[in-house]
N, C-alpha and C positions, 0 to 999 in steps of 0.2 A: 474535575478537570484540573482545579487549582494544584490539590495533592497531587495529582500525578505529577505534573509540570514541575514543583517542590522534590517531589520523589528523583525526576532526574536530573534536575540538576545538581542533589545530595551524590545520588551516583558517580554523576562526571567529574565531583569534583574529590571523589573519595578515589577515584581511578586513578587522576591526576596526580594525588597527593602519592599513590604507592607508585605508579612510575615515575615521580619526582627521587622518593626515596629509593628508589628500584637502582635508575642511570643518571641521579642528580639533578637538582634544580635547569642549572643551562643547559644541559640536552633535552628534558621537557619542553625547555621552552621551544625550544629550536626545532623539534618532533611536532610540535603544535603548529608552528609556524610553517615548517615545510609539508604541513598534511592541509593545510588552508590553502597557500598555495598551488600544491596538487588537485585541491578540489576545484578552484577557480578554473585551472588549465582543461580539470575535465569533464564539467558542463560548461563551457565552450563547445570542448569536440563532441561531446556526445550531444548536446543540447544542439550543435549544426547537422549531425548526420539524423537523429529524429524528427527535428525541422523538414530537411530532404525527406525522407519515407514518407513523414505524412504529405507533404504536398506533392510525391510519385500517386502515394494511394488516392487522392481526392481525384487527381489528375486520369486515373484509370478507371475512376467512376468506381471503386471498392468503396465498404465504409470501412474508416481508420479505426477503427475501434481499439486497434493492438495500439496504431503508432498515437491516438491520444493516450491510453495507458502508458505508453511507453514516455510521452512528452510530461507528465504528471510526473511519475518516479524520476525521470532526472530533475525535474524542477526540486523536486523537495530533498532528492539525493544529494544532487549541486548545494543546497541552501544547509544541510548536514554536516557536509565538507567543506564548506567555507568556514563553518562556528568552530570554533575552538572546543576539544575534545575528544578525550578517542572514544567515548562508546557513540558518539554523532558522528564520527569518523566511520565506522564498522558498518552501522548501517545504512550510511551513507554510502557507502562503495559497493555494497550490494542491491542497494536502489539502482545505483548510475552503470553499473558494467553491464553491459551487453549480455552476457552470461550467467550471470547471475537474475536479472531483470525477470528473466519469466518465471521467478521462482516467487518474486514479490508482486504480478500482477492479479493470481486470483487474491491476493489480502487484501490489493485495491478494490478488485470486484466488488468483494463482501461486505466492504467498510462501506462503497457508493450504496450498493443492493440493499443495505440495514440503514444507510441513511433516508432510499428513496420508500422506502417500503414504509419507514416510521413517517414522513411526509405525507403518502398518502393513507395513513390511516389504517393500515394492515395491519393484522394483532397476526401475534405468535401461537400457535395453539399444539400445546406437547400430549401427544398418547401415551397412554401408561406405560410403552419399549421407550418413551423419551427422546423420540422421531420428533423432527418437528415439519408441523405440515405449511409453515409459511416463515419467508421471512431468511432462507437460504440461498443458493443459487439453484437453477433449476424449477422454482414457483412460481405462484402468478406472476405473469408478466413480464418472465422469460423470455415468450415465446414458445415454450413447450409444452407442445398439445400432451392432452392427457389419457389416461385407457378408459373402456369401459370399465365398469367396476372401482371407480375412484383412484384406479392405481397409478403411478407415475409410472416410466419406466425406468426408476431405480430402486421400486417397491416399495417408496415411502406411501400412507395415504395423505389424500387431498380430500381437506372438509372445507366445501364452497360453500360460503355465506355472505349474507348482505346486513349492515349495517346500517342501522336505523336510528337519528337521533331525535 
């Protein structure tokens, strides 16, 4: 985790330096500066109208599922766009726009689903096609009942087992 963390901010700051030399030191600066404060301006708005949805949806008795995904990607979008940088800038604006956002909600899926799954103890188990039968979306604990014959219905198989320590 270290390296990665090390890794970008070598990035950001290798980015930095060619559109320093790109449009000159004071327009970076000032590109920086005017993309922090864009970002402030827009988890506010977007951070108020996902606020609103989610308490519409609680309030209709739905579960929020989308609008807490949706309050997570601005939070970390917003927090993107405040840091100084453009590749935290980039992906920050596709976290937080309304448009973009459901492009980046199953990578949240996946990242919770591999977090929740490594918590409770689920192992990953690969067939020789390199399917894997746990530990994606659509597996135990989805919610997705399964066929006879072990099959999902996206024709991965499912090997159920119990753990024994």
């Amino acid at each position: 985790m270290l390296a990665l963390l090390v890794g970008l901010v070598v990035l950001e700051l290798a980015v930095i330096a060619a559109v320093g030399e790109w449009i000159g030191a004071l327009r970076t600066v000032l590109a920086l500066v005017a993309l922090s404060l864009l970002g402030m301006w827009m988890l506010r708005r977007e951070g108020a109208r996902t606020w609103r949805e989610l308490r519409r949806a609680t309030r209709s008795g739905q579960m929020p599922s989308t609008q807490i995904a949706d309050a997570i990607l601005v939070l970390v979008g917003g927090a993107l766009l405040v840091a100084p940088g453009f590749v935290s800038d980039a992906v920050g604006l596709v976290l937080i726009l309304p448009f973009t956002r459901p492009l980046a909600r199953p990578v949240l899926a996946a990242a919770i689903g591999r977090r929740v799954f490594r918590d409770l103890g689920v192992i990953q188990v690969r067939t020789t096609s390199g399917s894997s039968a746990a530990g994606t979306s659509g597996t135990a604990g989805s919610g997705r009942p399964g066929r006879a014959g072990g099959q999902r219905r996206d024709g991965e198989d499912v090997i159920e087992g119990e753990i024994i320590e």
